[in-house]
Steps between C-alpha positions, in 0.01 A plus 500: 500500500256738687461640807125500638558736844642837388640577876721109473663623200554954642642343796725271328575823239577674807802314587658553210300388192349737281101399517332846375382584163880572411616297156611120567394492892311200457727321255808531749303401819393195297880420358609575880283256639503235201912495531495431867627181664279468741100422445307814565164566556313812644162501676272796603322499802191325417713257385533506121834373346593787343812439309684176409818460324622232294723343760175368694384425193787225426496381860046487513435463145204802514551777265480881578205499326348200652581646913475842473169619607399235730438473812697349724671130431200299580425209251798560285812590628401334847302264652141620620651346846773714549374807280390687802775411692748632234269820382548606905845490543607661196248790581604466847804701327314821448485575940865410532799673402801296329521189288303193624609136398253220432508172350173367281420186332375705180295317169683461150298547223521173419397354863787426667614668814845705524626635879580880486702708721345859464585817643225771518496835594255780514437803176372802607311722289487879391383576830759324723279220602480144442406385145579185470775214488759380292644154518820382333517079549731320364520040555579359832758297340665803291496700839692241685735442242601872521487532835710160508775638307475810689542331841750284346677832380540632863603157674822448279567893583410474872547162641679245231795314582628558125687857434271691215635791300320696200673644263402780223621433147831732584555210771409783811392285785084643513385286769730298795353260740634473855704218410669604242592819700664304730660312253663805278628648843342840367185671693217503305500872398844484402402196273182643321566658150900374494645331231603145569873550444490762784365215791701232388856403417700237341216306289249772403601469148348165482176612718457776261540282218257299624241738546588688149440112340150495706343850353662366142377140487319400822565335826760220437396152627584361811710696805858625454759588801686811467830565710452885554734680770282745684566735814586304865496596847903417461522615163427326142364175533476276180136349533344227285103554414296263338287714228198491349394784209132596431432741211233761591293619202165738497186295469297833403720503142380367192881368446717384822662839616827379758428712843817344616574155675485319792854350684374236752805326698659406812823390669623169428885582519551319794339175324711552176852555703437164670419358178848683337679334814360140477608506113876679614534234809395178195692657271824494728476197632427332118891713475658317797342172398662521152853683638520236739474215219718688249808509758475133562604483122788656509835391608671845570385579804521906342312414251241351723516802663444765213224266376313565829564833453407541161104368609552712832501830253197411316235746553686583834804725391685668258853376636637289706856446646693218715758614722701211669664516865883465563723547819517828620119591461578568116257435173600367227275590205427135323251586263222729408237566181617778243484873591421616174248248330256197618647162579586218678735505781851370428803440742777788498801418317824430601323370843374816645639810640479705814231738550581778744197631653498760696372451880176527550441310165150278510679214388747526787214579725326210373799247564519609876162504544455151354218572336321805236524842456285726251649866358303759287673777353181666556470386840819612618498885303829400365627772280724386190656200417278319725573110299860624359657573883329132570696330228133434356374511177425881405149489431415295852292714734349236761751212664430155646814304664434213672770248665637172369486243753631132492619220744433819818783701307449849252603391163441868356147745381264478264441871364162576295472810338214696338442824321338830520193399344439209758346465832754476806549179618273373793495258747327231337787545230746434726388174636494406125853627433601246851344244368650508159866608721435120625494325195822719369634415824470150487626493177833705568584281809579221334773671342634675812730267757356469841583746743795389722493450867 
């Protein structure tokens, strides 16, 4: 490629390029400008394209050798309509400081017509003053694809609805949207360069597993929801985020090169805990349905009893104990599922025995109250034998007693019992555990004799 205006090519040497008689000046210029992106092309102030690289080649279809050393665009590169037009705002350059921006209808070789964004800018010469142009144009179309995904770029960071978080190959949050800062709980500058693990609880091992499987293989298909605990304004708070993964790679590399990935999600736990307690309120009453037809089958009214029982503890509790009323405000322990193993609930032998709770007891409290009480080991800071001084299995750490009621009399408690590794009972398990102490109740009152007078 040549270069027919000496003072295009000093000032251009000037900022940077070599462009004297030194060894390979003219070679690197020409690699320089041949490996560029963007179309270039230089005029000097008459006028005369001056350089042109092979990037407006592929978009025009004219050769170096075919545009350098004409003058102007006129009657090949543009219409003779719009040639003086274009030739005076690109010189137009040359009075005014700064990049100007233009878009032309230019010619393709072949005689179609391509729209251009260009950007020109003024070269001065050895002397300081104006020498000519240089234009770098790339398509419309190319343009507003970039500055599409640009502007798409800064709308998910600045004003989307969906938390965005970009992480570095050693999973360091590099870029956090507003959203997803006021998701993690964490200010952004506390969030920037931290690993995961250290803005996130419970659940990051699967998040980071995710994102490790993303830089391996690629994004996974579809969304995913990840239960992660993160930091509340009352504490922890166990949140569930529907996730999608995006694997970021360099297009400028020859073979993909991971620059990290991109974690796109947002809030959905309240959704999925109304889902969880649709399914838990089906799933129980599918369990009273089927307790309530198993006791009709039996004939011992104790065995009808520890039947319902035996569905009540399904999914519900780990044991479960029935303590039957007798004069004096005593129970009488009547049956109750094994301490040490799984199984079903069986009746005591021998007919029972007195428990002797202490006052204060929940079951107690429950039989006066006519109605439920909840304990939690946890709950209550109990130090040492919190389930042994109870009379309760030893590995019990939450309570639920609720009252046996039949024909407006107390017939004696339901206890459920749960361990350490369990939630505490809630209200919504209590009204469960009364309606299951009505079927039990029901049951058990056709063995007791009416109350007298």
């Amino acid at each position: 490629m040549t270069a027919a205006r000496s003072g295009i090519t000093d000032d251009i040497g000037a900022g940077g390029v070599p462009s004297g008689p030194g060894p390979g000046g003219a070679e690197l210029l020409a690699a320089l400008l041949d490996g560029m992106d963007a179309a270039l092309c230089a005029l000097d102030a008459d006028g005369t394209v001056t350089h042109w690289n092979r990037e407006a080649e592929r978009i025009l279809g004219w050769t170096a050798a075919e545009a350098v050393g004409r003058h102007g665009f006129e009657g090949w590169a543009v219409r003779r309509a719009d040639a003086g037009d274009v030739r005076e705002r690109l010189l137009a350059a040359m009075d005014a400081p700064g990049r100007q921006v233009h878009e032309f209808a230019l010619l393709r070789k072949d005689g179609g017509r391509v729209l251009v964004r260009t950007q020109s800018a003024r070269v001065l010469g050895a002397d300081g003053e104006p020498a000519g142009v240089y234009c770098a144009f790339s398509e419309v179309h190319a343009q507003i694809d970039l500055e599409r995904s640009i502007a798409l770029s800064e709308a998910l960071f600045d004003d989307a609805a969906w938390a965005v978080v970009l992480v570095d190959v050693d999973l360091r949050a590099a870029v956090v949207n507003a959203e997803a800062t006021r998701m993690l709980g964490v200010p952004r500058a506390q969030v920037l360069g931290r690993p995961l693990g250290e803005l996130a609880g419970q659940g990051v091992e699967e998040l980071e597993g995710a994102l490790h499987h993303v830089l391996a293989e690629g994004a996974p298909r579809g969304l995913v929801d990840l239960w992660v605990t993160v930091a509340g304004p009352g504490g922890e708070q166990r949140r569930c985020w529907r996730s999608g993964f995006l694997r970021l790679a360099s297009p400028l590399a020859q073979e993909p090169v991971p620059l990290g990935a991109a974690w796109v999600f947002h809030d959905v736990t309240d959704a999925r805990l109304a889902e969880q307690e649709a399914d838990r309120l089906r799933f129980r009453a599918g369990q009273l349905h089927r307790a309530g037809r198993a006791a009709a089958e039996c004939e011992d009214p104790m065995e009808a009893a520890t039947v319902c029982m035996d569905f009540a503890l399904a999914g519900f509790a780990d044991h479960a104990l029935i303590d039957l009323a007798e004069g004096g405000g005593r129970l009488v322990r009547a049956a109750a599922s094994p301490s040490g193993a799984p199984g079903p609930v069986a009746g005591v032998a021998g007919g029972g025995f007195p428990v002797r709770y202490e006052p204060g007891h929940p079951a107690l409290q429950a039989a006066e109250r006519i109605g439920s009480v909840r304990a939690s080991a946890a709950a209550e800071g109990a130090p040492g034998d919190w389930a042994g001084r109870r009379q309760w299995p030893a590995d019990a750490a939450h309570a639920l007693c609720t009252v046996l009621r039949g024909r407006g009399r107390t017939l004696g408690v339901l206890t459920f019992l749960r361990g350490a590794s369990r939630p505490a009972f809630e209200r919504p398990d209590a009204v469960y555990a009364e309606s299951m102490a009505v079927l039990v109740a029901a049951s058990l009152g056709q063995a007791r004799p009416d109350p007298g007078p």
